[in-house]
N, C-alpha and C positions, 0 to 999 in steps of 0.2 A: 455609821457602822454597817458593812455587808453582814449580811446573812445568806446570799446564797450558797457559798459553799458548806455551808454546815448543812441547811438543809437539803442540800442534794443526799450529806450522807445520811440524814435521819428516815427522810419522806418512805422511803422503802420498811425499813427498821420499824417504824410504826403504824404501818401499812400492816404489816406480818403481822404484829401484834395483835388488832384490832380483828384480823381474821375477818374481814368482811366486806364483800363490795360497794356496801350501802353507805362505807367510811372511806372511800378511794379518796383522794385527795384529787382536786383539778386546778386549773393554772388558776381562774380567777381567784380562787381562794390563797394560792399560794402570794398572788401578787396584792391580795387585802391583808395577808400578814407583814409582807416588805413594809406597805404604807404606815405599818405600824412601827418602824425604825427600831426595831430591836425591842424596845421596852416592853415591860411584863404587862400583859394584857387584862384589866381588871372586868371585872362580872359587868359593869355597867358597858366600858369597851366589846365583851362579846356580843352584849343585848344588840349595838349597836350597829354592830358587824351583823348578824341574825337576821336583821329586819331587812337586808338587802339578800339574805338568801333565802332559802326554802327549806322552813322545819326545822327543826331543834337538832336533825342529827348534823347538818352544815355547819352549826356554831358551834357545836362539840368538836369536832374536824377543827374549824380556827385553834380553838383551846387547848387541841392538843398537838396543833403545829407550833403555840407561842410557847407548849413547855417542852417541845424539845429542843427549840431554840435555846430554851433558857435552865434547862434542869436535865442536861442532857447523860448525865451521871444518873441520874436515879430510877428504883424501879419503874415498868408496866404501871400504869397510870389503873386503879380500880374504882369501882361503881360506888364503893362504899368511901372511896376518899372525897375532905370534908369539900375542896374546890367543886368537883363532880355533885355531892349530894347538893351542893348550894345550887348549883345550875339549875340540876331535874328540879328543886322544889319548887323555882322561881318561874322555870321557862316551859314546865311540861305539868310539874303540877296544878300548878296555880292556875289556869285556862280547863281545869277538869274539874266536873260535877263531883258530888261523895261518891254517885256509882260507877262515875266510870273510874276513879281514884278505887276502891274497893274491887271492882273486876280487875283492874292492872295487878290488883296485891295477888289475890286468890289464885289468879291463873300466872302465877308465874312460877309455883309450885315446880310443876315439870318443866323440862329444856324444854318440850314444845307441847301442844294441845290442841284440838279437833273442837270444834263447838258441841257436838257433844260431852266432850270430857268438861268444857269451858262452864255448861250449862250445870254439871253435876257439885260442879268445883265453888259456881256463883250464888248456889241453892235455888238454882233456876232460873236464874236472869236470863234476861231478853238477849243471849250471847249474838246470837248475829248481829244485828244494831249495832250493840257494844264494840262486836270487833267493826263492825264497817265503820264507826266513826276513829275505832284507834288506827286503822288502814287509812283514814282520809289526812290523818293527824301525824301520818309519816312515823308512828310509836312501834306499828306493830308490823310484822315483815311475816310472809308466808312463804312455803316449799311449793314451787309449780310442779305439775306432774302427776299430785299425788291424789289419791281420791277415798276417804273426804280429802280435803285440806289440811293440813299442817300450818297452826303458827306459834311461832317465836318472839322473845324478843329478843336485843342488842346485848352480848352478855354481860356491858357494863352498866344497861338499864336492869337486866335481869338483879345484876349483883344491887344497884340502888335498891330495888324492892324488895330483895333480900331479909336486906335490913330495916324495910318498912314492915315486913311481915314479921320479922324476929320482937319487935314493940305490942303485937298481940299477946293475947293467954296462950299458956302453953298450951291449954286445950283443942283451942279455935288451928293450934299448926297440926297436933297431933290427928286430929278430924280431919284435915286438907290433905295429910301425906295418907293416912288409910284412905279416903276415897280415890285418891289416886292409885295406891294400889290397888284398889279391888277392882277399880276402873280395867288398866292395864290388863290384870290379872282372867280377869272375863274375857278382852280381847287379845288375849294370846303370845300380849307383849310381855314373858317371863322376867327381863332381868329389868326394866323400870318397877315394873310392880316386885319385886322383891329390893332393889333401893328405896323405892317408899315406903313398903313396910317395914324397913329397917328404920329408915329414917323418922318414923311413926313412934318408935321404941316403946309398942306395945306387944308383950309377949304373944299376944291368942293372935293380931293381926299376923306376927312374923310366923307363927307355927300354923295358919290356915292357908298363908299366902305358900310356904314351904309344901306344904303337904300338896297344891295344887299345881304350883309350876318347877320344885325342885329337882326332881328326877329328868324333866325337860332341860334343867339346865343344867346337868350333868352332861345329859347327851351333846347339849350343844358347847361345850367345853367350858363351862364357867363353874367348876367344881369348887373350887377356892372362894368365890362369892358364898357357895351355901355353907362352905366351913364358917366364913365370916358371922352367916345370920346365925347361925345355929349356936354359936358360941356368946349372942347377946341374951338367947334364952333361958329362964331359970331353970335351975334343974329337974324339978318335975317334969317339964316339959321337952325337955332333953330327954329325958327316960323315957317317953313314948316307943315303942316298936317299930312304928312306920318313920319317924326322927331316928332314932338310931342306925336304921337301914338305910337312912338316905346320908349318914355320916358314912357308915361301911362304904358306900358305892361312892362318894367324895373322895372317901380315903384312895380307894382302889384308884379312883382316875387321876390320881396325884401321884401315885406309885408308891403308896406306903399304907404297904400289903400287912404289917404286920400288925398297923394299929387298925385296918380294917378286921381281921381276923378277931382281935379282943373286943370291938364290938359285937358282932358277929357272934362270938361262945356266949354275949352275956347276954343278948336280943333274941334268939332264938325262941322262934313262938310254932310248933308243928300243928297246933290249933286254931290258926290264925287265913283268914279268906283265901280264895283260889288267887286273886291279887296279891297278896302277900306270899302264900308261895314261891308263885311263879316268881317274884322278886328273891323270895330267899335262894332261890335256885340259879336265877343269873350272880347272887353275890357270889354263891360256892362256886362257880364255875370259874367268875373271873380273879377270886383268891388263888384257885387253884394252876391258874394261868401264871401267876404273878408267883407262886410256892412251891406249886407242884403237887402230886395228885387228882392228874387230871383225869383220868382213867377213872378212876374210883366215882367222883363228881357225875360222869357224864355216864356211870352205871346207875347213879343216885334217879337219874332224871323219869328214866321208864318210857315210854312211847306217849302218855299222857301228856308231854311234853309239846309236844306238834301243834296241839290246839291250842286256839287263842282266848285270853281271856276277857276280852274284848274292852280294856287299858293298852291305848297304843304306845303310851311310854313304856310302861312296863315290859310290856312283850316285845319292843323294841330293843330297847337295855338285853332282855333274857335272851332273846335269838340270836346276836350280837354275841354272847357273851358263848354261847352253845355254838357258832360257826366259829369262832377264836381255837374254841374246845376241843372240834372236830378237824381242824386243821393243823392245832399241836401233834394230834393222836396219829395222822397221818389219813384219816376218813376223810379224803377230798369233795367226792360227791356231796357226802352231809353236810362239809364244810360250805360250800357254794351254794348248797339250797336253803339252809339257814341264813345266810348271808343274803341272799337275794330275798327273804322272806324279811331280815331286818330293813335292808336296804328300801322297800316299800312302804313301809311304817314311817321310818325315819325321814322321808319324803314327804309322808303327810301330816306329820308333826312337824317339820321345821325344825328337823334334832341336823345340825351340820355336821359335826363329832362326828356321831353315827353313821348320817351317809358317805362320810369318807372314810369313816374305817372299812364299812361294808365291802364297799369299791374296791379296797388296799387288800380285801382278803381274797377275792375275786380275782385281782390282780398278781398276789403272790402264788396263789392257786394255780394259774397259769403257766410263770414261771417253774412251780414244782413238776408238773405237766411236760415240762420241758417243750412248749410252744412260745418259743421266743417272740416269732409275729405278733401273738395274741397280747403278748406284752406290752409290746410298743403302741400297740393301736390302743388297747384300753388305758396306758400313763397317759396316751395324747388327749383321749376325752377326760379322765381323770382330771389333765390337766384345765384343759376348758372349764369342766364343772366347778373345781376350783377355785378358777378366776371370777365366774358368777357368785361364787358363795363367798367373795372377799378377799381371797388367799390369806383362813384363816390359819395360825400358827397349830401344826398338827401333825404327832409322832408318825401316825401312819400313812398318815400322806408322804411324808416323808423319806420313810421306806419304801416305797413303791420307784419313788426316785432314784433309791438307792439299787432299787433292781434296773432300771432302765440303764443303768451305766455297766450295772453285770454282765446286761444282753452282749455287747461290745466286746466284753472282757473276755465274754465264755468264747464268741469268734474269731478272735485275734485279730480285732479290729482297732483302728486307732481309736485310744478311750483316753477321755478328758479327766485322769486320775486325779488332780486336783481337784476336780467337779464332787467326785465320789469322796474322796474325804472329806472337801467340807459338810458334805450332806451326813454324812457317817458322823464326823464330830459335832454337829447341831443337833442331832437325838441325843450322842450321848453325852452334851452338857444339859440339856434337857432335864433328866433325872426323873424322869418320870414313867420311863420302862426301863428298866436296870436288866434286864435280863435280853432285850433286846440290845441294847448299848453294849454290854459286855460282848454279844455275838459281832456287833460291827467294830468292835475293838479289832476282835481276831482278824476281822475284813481286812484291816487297814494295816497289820500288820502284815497278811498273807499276800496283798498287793507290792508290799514296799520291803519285803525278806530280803531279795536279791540286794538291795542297798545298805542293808543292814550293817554298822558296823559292827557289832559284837554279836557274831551268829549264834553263839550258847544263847545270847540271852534273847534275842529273836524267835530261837525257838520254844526257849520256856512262856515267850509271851501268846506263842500260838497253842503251847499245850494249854495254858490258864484261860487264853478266850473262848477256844473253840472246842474244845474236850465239853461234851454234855454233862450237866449238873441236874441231878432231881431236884434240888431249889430254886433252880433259875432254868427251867425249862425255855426251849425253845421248838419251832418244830422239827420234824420228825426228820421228812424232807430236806428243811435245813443243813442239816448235819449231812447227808448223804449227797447233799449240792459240793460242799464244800469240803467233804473229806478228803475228796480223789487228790484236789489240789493240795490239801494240808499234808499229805503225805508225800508227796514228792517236792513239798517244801521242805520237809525232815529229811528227805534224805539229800539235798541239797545243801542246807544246812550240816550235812554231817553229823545228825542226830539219830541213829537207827532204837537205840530204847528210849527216847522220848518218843519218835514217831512209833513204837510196838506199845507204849502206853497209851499214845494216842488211841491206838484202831483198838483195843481192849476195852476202852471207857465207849467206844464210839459202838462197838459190839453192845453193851450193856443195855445203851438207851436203843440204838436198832432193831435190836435182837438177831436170829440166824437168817438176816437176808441177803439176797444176790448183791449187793452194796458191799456189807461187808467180806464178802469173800472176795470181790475184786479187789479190796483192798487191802489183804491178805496174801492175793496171790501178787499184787505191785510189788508190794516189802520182799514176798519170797526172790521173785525176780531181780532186783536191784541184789540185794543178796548171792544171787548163784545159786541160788534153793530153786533150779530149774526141775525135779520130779516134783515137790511138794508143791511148788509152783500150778504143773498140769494138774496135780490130783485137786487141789483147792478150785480150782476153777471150772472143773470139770458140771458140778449141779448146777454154772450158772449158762454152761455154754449149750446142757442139752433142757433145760428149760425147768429143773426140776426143783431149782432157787432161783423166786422171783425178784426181782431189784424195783425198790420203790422209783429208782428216776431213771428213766428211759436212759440218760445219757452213759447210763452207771455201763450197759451192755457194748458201746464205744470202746470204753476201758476194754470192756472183757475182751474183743476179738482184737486191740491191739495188745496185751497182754501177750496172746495167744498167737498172734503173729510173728512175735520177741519168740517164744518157746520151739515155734516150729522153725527159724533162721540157726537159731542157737542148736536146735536137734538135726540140724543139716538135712531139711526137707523146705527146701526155696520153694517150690509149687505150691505146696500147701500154705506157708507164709504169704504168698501173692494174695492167693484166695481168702485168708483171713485178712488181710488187710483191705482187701477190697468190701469183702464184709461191713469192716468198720467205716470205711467209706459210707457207704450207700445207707448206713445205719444213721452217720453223720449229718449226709447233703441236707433232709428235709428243715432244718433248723439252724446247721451251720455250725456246728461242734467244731471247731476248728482246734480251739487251744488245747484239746486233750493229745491232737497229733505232735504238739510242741513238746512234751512232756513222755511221748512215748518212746520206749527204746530206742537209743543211735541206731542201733539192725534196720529197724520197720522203717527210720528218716530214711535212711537211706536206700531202701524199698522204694519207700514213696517217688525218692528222688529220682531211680533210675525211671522211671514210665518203662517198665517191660513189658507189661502186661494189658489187655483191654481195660482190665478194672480200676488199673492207676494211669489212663488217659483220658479222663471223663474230666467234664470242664468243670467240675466240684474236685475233682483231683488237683487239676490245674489252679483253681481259686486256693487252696490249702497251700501246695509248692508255694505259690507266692505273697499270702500271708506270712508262710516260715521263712521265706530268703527275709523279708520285709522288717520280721522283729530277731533277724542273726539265729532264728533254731533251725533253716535248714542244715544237717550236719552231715555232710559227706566225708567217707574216709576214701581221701583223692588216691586215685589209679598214681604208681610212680609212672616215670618218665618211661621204661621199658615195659610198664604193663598198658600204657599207652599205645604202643608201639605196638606190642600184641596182638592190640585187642583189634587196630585199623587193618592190622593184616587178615586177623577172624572175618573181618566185616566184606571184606575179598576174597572170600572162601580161599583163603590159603592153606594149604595142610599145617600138622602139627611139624612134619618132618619138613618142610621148605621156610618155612618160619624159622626151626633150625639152623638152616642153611644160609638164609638171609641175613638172621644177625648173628652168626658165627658161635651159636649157644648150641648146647647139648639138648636132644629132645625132653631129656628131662626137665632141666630147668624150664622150658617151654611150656611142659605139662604144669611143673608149680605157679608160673606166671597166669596160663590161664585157670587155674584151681582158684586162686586169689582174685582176678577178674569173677570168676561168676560170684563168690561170694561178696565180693566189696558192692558189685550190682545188685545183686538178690536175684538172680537167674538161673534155671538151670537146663536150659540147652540154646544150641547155636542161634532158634530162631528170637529165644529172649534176649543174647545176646546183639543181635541185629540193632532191635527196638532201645535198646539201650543205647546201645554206639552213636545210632540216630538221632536219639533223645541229648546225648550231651553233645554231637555236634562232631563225632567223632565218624569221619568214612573215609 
């Protein structure tokens, strides 16, 4: 009978399994199973094979090479099965004193152990010893690198001991999983020592181990764990204030704001330590994130707030929760200094959560900032840190992604839209920011409108995402990044009162800022409402209505650029668009020129002017030929003709003459020439002619 080809396909297959290098397979062993011609290899057969290798983990290796020869259909082979337990008893037990039998039970409690925890675990045995003789005995395996030391063992010896340890009192386990938590617990390791003490199923263990590492494991994203523990405890104990709170702040990091809140009404202690507090203040804050009333919350707090209470979880979580606060409300400065105030805490606790939301606020702060570089450069360390902290699963990391594909978008750069939607729909299958989700809903619709087959209902889905909600607040900012666009997606779509319900809802949550009136005077303009158009615009052009996002005043002088073309004052259009140029270059606003009146394209296009031949001009021109918005309305064939004769200082009367036309018509031909360029006299002409190649 061959056996090799089966096991070529197994050797790998239970390789994987095994999870361990200490279980590689090698030839010779491969060629002491041949020798064994197929047949089922029995416990006296292994011993026998054993004795020619080294250590009990080699003959385990044969035995699990003869049964996937031979039981190649059935589950992963485990610790506790009766073949496996027969070996350990025979070939690893039985060569072991009671103590060193007894140390292998106790410390096998944890996935792995330090000789300190070993020593605590063994009621103080001689653990070095102990371990050096189970290291010399090939049983016990260690992590290099680490300092102390780390050891393990096989996790199909772990699993045999398992079930040596499950034949004690329940007491003698219950004792070994609490001293393991409190072990942990002391040094910092929060989620083994909160598995122990669950595992312990002693209520005061789980609610001391809670009350000491749970707020840390919020921070560090394992809120679902503490729902776990909390819900094995009895109900008195459940009722606690400080348990309750730590259910609120679970709830909230799970995104179920509502069952956090009914906590919250029924825990409510104003009597209760500066610790407690300052906890009850970050739960208000990050409810009100998650419901809305964030205003009211972050009047709640008072200036007393600043100070620490010298709980770095706590004041971690609260500062966290107060830059979130400050950056809905549109208070950037507070938001960032809160933020870099969490983000140091969270660094010294070892909260990961924390320091990457910290980062992500930082990060979006920027972008409202309208400093797209500062962007890119902080998702790149973002990213790095990141990769050091695991590339743990995290909404706000996330989003920060989500901006970095913006930076492109807002330039009219070539952008990996696929990128941004998957990152856009992994938050919001997430479900754990709903309020965030819903805004990238809108994202995703706002990128991919133009493709839309049913335009009504493309824009009803931009009115449902992106229209501001006071129960599902988002920031302030936000909405004023993304209005400009959402509105000349309305009117693209052919939606002019979905888009006036838009900027109405979008007024409500802004309030009277230079944002909204640029996007007031867009609607009027698309419209033909060119007087209500200048008078709306007017407080934001001479500074008297401020705009929360820099980019918002883009808008405004190309707006305004449209108004002066249309009022038949070309000069002054040049200079407002040049305006928006030079307002544009530092950052690269590019896509707002996509979007602005055909008049100002085609402004831009002629280069008549000093202001529209700057190589940020020329960078724009060819972003817009690049995604088809350059839009010129072409010279006919005889204004062509015209305009090479203007370029030769020809007269009106020998132009004329030349092409056998009435000077009238001549005069209408060049009337049409200066307006299709956006010029108005012979030396803008010149510049233009030149610019299309026309002498």
């Amino acid at each position: 009978m061959t056996l090799i080809p089966v096991a070529r396909r197994r050797i790998a297959g239970i390789a994987l399994e095994l999870d361990n290098d200490d279980l590689a397979f090698t030839p010779a062993e491969v060629r002491s199973l041949y020798r064994a011609n197929g047949y089922r290899l029995s416990q006296g057969e292994i011993s026998a094979i054993l004795q020619r290798t080294e250590g009990w983990a080699a003959g385990l290796r044969l035995m699990l090479l003869a049964r996937a020869e031979h039981h190649a259909d059935e589950r992963p082979l485990r610790g506790d099965a009766p073949a496996v337990v027969d070996y350990f008893l025979e070939e690893v037990f039985a060569d072991l004193d009671d103590e060193l039998r007894d140390f292998l039970v106790v410390t096998s409690v944890p996935d792995a152990f330090t000789l300190e925890l070993a020593t605590v675990l063994a009621d103080g045995a001689p653990a070095a010893a102990l371990v050096e003789r189970l290291t010399h005995l090939h049983v016990l395996m260690s992590r290099h690198g680490d300092e102390p030391v780390w050891y393990h063992y096989h996790p199909l010896l772990r699993e045999f001991l398992a079930g040596r340890l499950a034949e004690r009192a329940h007491t003698v386990v219950e004792r070994l999983e609490k001293e393991a938590a409190e072990w942990f617990a002391k040094h910092e390791e929060h989620l083994p020592a909160l598995r122990h003490a669950t595992l312990s199923s002693d209520p005061v263990c789980i609610s001391v181990i809670l009350r000491r590492c749970g707020m840390q494991l919020i921070l560090t994203g394992h809120a679902e764990r503490v729902i776990e523990a909390i819900a094995t405890m009895p109900a008195p104990l459940r009722s606690d204030p400080a348990v309750q709170m730590l259910v609120a702040a679970a709830e909230l990091a799970r995104g179920d704001a509502s069952a956090a809140a009914a906590v919250l009404a029924a825990s409510r202690d104003r009597n209760g330590s500066a610790v407690q507090r300052r906890w009850q203040a970050g739960l208000d804050l990050h409810t009100a994130v998650r419901r809305g009333g964030i205003v009211d919350a972050l009047d709640r707090l008072g200036t007393a707030f600043d100070a620490v209470t010298g709980e770095s979880q706590v004041d971690t979580y609260a500062f966290l929760q107060a830059a979130m606060g400050e950056l809905y409300v549109g208070h950037l400065d507070r938001a960032e200094r809160y933020a870099r105030f969490a983000g140091d805490r969270a660094r010294m606790v070892g909260a990961i959560a924390a320091e990457l939301q910290s980062s992500a606020i930082l990060n979006t702060s920027a972008l409202f900032r309208g400093r797209m570089r500062d962007v890119l450069d902080s998702a790149s360390q973002l990213d790095a840190r990141w990769c050091e902290l695991g590339t743990p699963d995290d909404a706000f990391y996330e989003v920060t992604r989500v901006w970095r594909a913006w930076v492109p978008y807002e330039r009219l750069q070539t952008v990996d839209a696929d990128r941004t939607l998957r990152e856009a729909t992994a938050i919001i299958d997430s479900g754990s920011e709903p309020a965030i989700a819903r805004g990238l809903r809108g994202l995703v619709v706002l990128l991919t409108h133009e493709r839309a087959d049913d335009p009504r209902a493309a824009a009803i889905a931009l009115l449902d995402n992106l229209s501001p909600r006071d129960d599902m607040p988002l920031p302030l900012h936000w909405y004023a990044m993304v209005s400009t666009f959402a509105v000349h997606a309305f009117d693209r779509l052919g939606e002019p009162t979905l888009r006036d319900r838009f900027i109405a809802d979008a007024e409500h949550a802004l309030g009277a800022t230079g944002d909204v009136l640029v996007l007031r005077a867009i609607a009027a303009l698309h419209d033909h409402r060119h007087a209500s158009a200048r008078e709306t615009l007017a407080p934001v052009l001479d500074g008297s209505s401020r705009c929360l996002l820099p980019a918002s005043l883009v808008d405004a002088w190309l707006v305004e650029a449209a108004l002066d073309v249309h009022g038949g004052d070309p000069v002054r259009a040049q200079e407002s668009l040049a305006t928006a140029l030079s307002l544009a270059e530092p950052e690269e606003h590019v896509r707002r020129f996509a979007h602005a009146d055909p008049a100002v394209v085609r402004l831009l296009g002629a280069r008549a002017t000093s202001g529209t031949r700057t190589h940020f001009a020329d960078t724009v021109r060819d972003r817009l030929a690049s995604a088809g918005a350059l839009v010129d309305e072409e010279l006919t064939q005889r204004e062509r003709i015209v305009l090479r004769a203007l370029t030769r200082n020809s007269t009106l009367r020998q132009i004329a003459q030349q092409e056998f036309i009435s000077p009238n018509t001549v005069k209408t031909h060049v009337r049409n020439i200066y307006r299709k360029l956006g010029v108005s006299d012979r030396d803008g002409v010149m510049a233009a002619a030149h610019a299309l190649g026309i002498e």
